[in-house]
C-alpha positions as a printed NumPy array, in Angstrom:
array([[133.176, -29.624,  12.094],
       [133.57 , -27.847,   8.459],
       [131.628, -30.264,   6.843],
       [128.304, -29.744,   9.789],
       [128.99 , -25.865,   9.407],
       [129.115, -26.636,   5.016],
       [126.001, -28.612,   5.222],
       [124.216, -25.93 ,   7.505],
       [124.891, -23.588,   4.89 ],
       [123.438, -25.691,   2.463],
       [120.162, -26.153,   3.935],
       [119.576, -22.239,   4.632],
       [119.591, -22.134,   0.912],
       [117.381, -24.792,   0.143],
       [115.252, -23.147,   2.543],
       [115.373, -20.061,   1.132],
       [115.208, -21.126,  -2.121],
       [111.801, -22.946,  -1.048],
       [110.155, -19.479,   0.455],
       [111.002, -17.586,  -2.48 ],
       [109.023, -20.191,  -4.596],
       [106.177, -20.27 ,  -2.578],
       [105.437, -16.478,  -2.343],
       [102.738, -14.841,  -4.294],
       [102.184, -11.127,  -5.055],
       [ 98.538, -11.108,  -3.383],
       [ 96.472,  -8.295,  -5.516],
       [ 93.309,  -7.039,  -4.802],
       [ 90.699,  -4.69 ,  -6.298],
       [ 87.303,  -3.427,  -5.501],
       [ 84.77 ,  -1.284,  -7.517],
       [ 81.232,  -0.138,  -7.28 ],
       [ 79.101,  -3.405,  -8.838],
       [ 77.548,  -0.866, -11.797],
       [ 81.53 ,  -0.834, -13.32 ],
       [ 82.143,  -4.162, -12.198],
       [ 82.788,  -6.639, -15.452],
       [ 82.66 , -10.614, -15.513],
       [ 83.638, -11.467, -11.701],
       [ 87.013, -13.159, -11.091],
       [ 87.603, -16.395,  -9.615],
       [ 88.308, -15.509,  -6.03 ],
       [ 85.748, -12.567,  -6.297],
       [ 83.115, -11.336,  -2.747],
       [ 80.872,  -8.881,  -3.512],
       [ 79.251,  -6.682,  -0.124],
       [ 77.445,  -3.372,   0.655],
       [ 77.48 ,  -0.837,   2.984],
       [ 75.098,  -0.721,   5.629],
       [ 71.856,   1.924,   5.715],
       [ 69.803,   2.564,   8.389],
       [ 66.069,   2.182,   8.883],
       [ 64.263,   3.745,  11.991],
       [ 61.237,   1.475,  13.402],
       [ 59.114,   3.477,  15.18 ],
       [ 56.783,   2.239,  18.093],
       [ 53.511,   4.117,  19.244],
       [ 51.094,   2.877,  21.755],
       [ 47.763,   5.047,  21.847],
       [ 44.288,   4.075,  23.209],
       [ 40.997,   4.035,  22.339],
       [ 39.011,   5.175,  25.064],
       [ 35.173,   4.973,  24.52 ],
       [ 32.47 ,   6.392,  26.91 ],
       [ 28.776,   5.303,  26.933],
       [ 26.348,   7.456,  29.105],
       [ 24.215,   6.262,  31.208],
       [ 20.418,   5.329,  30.672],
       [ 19.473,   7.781,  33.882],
       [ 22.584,  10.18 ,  33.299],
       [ 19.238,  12.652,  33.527],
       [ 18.836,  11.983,  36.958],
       [ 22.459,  11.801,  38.341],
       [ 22.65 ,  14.912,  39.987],
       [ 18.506,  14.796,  40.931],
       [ 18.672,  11.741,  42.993],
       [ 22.521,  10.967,  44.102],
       [ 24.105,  14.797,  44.122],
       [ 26.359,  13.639,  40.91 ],
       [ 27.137,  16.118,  38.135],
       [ 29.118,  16.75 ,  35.375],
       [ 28.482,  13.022,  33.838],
       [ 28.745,  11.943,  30.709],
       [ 25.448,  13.159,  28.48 ],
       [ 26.604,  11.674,  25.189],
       [ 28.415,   8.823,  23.726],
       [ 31.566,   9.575,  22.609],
       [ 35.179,   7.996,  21.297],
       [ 38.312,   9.641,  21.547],
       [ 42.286,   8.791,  21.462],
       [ 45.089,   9.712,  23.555],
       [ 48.75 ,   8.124,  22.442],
       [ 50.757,   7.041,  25.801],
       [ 53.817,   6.381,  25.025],
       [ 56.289,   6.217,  21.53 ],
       [ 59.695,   4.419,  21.195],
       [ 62.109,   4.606,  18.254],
       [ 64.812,   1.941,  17.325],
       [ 66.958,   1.103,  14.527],
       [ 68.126,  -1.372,  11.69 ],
       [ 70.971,  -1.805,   9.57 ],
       [ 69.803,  -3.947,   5.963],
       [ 72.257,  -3.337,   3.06 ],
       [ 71.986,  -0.214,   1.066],
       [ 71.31 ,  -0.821,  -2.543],
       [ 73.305,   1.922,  -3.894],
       [ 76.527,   0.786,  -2.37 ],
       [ 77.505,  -2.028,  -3.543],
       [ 81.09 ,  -3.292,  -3.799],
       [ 83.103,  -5.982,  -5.834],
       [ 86.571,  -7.327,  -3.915],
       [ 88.415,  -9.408,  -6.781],
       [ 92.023, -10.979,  -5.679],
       [ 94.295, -13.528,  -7.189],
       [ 93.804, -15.327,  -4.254],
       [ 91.27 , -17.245,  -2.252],
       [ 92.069, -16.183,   0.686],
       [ 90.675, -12.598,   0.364],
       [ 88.132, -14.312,   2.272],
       [ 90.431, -14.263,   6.179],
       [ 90.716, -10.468,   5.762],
       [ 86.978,  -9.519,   6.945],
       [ 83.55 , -10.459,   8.148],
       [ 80.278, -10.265,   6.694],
       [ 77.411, -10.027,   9.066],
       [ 74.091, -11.936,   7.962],
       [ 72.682,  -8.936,   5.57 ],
       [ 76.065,  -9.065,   3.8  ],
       [ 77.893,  -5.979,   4.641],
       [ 81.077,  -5.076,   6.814],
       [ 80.61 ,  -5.745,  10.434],
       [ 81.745,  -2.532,  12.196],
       [ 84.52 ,  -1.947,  14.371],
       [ 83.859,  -2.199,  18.007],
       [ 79.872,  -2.136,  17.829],
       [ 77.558,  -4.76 ,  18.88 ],
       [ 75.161,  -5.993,  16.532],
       [ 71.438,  -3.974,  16.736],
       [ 68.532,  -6.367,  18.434],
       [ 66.273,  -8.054,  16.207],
       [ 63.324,  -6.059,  15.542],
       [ 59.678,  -7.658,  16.24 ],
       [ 57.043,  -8.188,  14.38 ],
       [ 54.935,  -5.397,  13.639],
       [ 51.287,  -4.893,  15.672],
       [ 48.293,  -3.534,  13.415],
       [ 45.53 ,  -1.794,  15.648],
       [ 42.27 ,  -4.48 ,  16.195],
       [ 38.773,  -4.019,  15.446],
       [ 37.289,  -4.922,  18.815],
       [ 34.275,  -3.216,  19.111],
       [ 32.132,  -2.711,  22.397],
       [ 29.609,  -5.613,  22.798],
       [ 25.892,  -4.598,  23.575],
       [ 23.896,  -4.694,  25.667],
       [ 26.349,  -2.799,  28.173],
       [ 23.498,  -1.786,  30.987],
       [ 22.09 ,  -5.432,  31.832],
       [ 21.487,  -4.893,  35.372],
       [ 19.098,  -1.81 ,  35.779],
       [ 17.189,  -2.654,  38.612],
       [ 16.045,  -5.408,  41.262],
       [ 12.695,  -4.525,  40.508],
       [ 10.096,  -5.659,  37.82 ],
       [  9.846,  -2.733,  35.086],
       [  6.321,  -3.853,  34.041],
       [  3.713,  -3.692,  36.992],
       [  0.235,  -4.524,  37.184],
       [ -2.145,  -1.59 ,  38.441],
       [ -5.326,  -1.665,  40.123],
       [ -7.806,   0.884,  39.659],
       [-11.756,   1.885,  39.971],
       [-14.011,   3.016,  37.543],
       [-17.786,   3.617,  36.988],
       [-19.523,   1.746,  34.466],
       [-23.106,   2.194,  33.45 ],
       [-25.121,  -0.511,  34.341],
       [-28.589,  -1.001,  33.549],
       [-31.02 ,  -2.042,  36.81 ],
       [-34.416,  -2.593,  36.262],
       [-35.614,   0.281,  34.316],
       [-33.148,   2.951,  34.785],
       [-29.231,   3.186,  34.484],
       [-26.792,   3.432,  37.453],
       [-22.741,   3.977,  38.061],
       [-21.269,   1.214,  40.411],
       [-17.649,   0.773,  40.799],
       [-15.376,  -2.032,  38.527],
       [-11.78 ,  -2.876,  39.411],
       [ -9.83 ,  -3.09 ,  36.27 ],
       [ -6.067,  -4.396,  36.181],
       [ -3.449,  -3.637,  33.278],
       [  0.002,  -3.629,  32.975],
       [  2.091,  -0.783,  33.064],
       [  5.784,   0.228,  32.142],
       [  7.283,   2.317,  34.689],
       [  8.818,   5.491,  34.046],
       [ 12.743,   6.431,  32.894],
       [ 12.123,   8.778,  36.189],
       [ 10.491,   5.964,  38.229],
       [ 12.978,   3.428,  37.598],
       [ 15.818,   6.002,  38.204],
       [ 14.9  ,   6.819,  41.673],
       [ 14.088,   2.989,  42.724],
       [ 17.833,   2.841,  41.003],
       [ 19.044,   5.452,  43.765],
       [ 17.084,   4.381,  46.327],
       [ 18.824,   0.588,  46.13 ],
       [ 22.423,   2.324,  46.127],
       [ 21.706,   3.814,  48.882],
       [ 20.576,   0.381,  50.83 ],
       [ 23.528,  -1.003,  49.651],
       [ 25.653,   1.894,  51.038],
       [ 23.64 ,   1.646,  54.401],
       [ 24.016,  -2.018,  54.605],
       [ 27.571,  -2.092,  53.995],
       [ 27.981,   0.653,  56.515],
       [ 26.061,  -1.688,  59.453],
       [ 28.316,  -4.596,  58.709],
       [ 31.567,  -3.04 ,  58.809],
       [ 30.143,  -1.132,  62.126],
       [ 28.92 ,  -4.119,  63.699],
       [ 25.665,  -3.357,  64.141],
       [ 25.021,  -5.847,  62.49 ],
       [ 23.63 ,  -9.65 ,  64.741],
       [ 25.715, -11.624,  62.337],
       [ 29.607, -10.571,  61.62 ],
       [ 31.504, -12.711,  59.165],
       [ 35.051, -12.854,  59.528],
       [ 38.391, -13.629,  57.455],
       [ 37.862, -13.909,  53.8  ],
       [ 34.208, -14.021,  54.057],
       [ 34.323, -10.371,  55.443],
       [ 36.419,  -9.043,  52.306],
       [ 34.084, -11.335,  49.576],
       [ 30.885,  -9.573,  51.164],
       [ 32.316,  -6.244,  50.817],
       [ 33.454,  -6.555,  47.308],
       [ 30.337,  -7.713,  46.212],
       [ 28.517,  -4.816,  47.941],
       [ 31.225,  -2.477,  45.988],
       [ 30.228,  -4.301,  42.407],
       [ 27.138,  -4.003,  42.862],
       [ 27.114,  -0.135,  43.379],
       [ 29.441,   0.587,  40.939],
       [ 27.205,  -1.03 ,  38.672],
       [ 24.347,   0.582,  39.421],
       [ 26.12 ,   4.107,  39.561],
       [ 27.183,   3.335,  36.232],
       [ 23.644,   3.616,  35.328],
       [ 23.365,   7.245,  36.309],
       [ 27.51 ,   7.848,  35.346],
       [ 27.912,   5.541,  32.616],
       [ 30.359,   3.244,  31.66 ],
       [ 34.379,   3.952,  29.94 ],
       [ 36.55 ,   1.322,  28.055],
       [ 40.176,   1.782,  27.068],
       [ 41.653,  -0.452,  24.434],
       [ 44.776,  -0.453,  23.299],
       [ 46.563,  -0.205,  20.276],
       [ 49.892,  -0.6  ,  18.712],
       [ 51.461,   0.991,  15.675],
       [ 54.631,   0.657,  14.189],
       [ 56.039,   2.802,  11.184],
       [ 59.427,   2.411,   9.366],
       [ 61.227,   5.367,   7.822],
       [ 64.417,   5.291,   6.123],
       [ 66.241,   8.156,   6.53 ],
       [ 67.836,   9.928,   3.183],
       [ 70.779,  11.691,   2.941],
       [ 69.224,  13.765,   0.015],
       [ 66.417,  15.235,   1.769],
       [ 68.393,  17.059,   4.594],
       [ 68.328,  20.776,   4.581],
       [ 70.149,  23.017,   6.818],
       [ 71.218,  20.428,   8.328],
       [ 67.501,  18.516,   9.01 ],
       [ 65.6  ,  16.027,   7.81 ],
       [ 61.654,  16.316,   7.609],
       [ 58.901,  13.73 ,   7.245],
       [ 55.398,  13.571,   8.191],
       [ 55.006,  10.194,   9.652],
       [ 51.379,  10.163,  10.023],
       [ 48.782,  12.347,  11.598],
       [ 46.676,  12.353,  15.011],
       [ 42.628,  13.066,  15.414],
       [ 41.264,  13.312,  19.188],
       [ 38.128,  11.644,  17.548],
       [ 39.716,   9.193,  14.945],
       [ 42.753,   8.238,  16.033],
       [ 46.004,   7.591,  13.78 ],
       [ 45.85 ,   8.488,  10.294],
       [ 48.014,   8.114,   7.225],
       [ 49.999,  11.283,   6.456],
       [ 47.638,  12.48 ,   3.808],
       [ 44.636,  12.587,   5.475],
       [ 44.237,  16.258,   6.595],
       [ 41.758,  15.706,   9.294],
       [ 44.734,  15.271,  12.021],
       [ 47.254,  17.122,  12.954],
       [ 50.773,  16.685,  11.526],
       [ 53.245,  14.045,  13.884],
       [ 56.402,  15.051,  12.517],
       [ 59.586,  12.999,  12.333],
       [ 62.809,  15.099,  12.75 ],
       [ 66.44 ,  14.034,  12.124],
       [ 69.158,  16.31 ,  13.171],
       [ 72.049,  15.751,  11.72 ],
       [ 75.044,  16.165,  13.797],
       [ 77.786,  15.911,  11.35 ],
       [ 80.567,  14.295,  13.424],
       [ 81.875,  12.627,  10.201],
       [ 82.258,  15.905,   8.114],
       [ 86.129,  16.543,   9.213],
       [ 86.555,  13.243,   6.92 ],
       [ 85.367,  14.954,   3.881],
       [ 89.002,  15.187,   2.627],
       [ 89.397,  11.65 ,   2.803],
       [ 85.809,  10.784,   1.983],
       [ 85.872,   8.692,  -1.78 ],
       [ 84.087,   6.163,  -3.775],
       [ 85.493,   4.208,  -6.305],
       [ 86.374,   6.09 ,  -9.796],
       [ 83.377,   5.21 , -12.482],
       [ 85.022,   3.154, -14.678],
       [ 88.639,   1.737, -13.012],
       [ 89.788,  -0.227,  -9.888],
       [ 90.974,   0.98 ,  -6.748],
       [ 93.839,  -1.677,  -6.019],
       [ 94.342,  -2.927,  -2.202],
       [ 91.198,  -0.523,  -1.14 ],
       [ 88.546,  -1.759,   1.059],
       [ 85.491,   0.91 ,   0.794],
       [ 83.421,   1.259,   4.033],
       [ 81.367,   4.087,   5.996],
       [ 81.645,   5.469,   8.817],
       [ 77.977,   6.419,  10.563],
       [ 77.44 ,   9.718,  11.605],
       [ 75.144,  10.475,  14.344],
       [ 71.705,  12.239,  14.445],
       [ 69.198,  13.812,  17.216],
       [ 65.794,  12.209,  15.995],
       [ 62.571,  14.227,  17.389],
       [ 58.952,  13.456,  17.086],
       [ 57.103,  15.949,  17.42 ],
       [ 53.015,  16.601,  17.865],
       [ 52.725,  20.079,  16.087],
       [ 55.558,  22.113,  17.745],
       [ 55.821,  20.195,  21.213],
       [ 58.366,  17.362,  21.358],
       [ 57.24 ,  14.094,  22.555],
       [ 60.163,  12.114,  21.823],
       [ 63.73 ,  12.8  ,  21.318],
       [ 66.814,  10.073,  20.918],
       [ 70.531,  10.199,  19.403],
       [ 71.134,   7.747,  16.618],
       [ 73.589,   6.586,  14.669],
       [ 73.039,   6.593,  10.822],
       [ 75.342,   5.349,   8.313],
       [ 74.187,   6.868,   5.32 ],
       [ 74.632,  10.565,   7.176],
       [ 78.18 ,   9.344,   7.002],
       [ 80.937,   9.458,   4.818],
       [ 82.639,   6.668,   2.843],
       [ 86.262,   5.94 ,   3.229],
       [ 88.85 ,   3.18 ,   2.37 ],
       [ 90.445,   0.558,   4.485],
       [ 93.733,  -1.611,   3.176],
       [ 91.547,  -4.663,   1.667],
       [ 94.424,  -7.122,   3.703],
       [ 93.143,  -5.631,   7.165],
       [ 92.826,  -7.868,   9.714],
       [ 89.819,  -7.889,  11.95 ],
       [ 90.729,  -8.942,  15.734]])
């Protein structure tokens, strides 16, 4: 029994012994990469995140075209107020803003350890900074949309009547003939083509809308002999309604709307907040032309507004960034976002508002580089 307890004894030191060899004094530095020298051997260099706003506006086009007989609207069918003028204008329906993190250029950090496995103690995320604690990774962002060029194809007004606008006329006249020995009028018949009238064509116009109402009206009454049932019934109709809203749209004219997507990025800066607020001008709005680059004084200002909320300003004790010029041993820098209201607004009225968080409204702080992520 000694001699098991003696050899037992003897093991535990070898054991010991062993650990104690194998341990290593892990040391690790980081610094801002403008002081960083040559890089180590077990060296990881990262930034800190920034975010960039992408935002999404939808407007349309909407283009009116009057009517060749907008004249005689209100003459022959009782309609007024139509369109006496071609015109474009724009109306925006609907704006969305989202975010992206990409590495911020200003902040970034060198890691250098004696050891290789620096590399267990954190992630990097695919733009090569710290993933955060306990927040899901943003959505991709899609591609952005430019406006198109489309442009209304002419002839818009094909169908103008069912009647011929050229007719031929008949009429009488005296000619001068010579009998015998003295000269006498007799009647001659002369035909010529003739172009009808804007006036003349308008009213046959009317007159056929109203046939069309009337005859719809007998079929769905049943006077008519013949009544068509099932999907025949509903084809018959429809037709009858294309066929006078085409020919209204000769006294009332016709209205596209196209649409159009736009998509601006704006990067918020730290710098530029006063009071409390960031200001920008993202671009500018004309009724008549549409979206317009911020410098083009013809619109009206769309102005993007970022609140800052300063949740993160209690941490302005703790708040640091590497000493110019020295190492920060077993210090992991990172930043914490700080949130802000973002508003878009069209002159003084608000047409979009949204919380959202932005790291570089935050302050940076330190982590122990050997943290562990879960």
């Amino acid at each position: 029994m000694k001699y098991l307890f003696a050899v037992l004894i003897i093991m535990a030191y070898i054991t010991w012994g062993c650990a104690g060899s194998r341990k290593i004094d892990h040391r690790t530095s980081s610094e801002h990469v403008s002081d960083a020298s040559h890089p180590d051997k077990y060296t990881l260099a990262y930034s800190l995140p920034k975010t960039t706003l992408k935002i999404s506006v939808e407007a349309s086009r909407i283009i009116t075209r009057r009517g060749p007989y907008y004249q005689y609207a209100e003459r022959y069918l009782g309609i007024s107020d139509v369109p006496d003028m071609d015109e474009t204008r724009w109306r925006i329906n609907n704006v969305s803003i989202d975010s992206y993190e990409e590495a911020d250029p200003d902040h970034y950090y060198i890691l250098a350890t004696n050891n290789r496995h620096v590399t267990n103690y954190f992630r990097l995320n695919s733009e090569g900074f710290i993933l955060p604690v306990n927040q899901r990774p943003l959505p991709e962002v899609a591609g952005i949309t430019t406006p198109g060029t489309e442009e209304i194809k002419v002839p818009l007004f094909t169908d103008m009547s069912i009647h011929p606008r050229v007719v031929e006329e008949t009429r009488t006249v005296m000619r001068m003939v010579r009998q015998d020995t003295a000269f006498v009028n007799i009647p001659v018949i002369q035909r010529q083509s003739v172009t009808k009238s804007i006036e003349a064509k308008a009213a046959e116009v009317a007159d056929l809308i109203f046939e069309l109402r009337s005859n719809r009206f007998n079929l769905l009454s049943g006077e008519l002999d013949l009544f068509p049932d099932g999907k025949a019934l509903d084809v018959i109709v429809n037709e009858f309604a294309r066929l006078e809203k085409e020919y209204l749209s000769l006294f009332t004219g016709k209205v596209f709307e196209i649409h159009h997507e736009f998509t601006f990025e704006y990067t918020p800066d730290i710098s530029m907040v006063e009071n409390g607020t960031e200001y920008a001008i993202l671009f500018r709005f004309s009724g008549s032309e549409g979206i317009l680059e911020p410098n083009n004084v013809s619109g009206r200002p769309i102005t993007l507004e970022l609140h800052n909320e300063m949740k993160t300003k209690s941490l302005e004790n703790i708040s640091r960034t590497p000493a110019s010029g020295r190492t920060d041993p077993g210090t992991l820098f990172y930043r914490i976002p700080d949130v802000a209201r973002v508003e878009l607004k069209n002159e003084n009225r608000t047409i979009y508002s949204r919380r959202i968080p932005v790291n570089q409204y935050g302050m940076v702080v330190n982590l122990p580089a050997d943290f562990l992520w879960e």
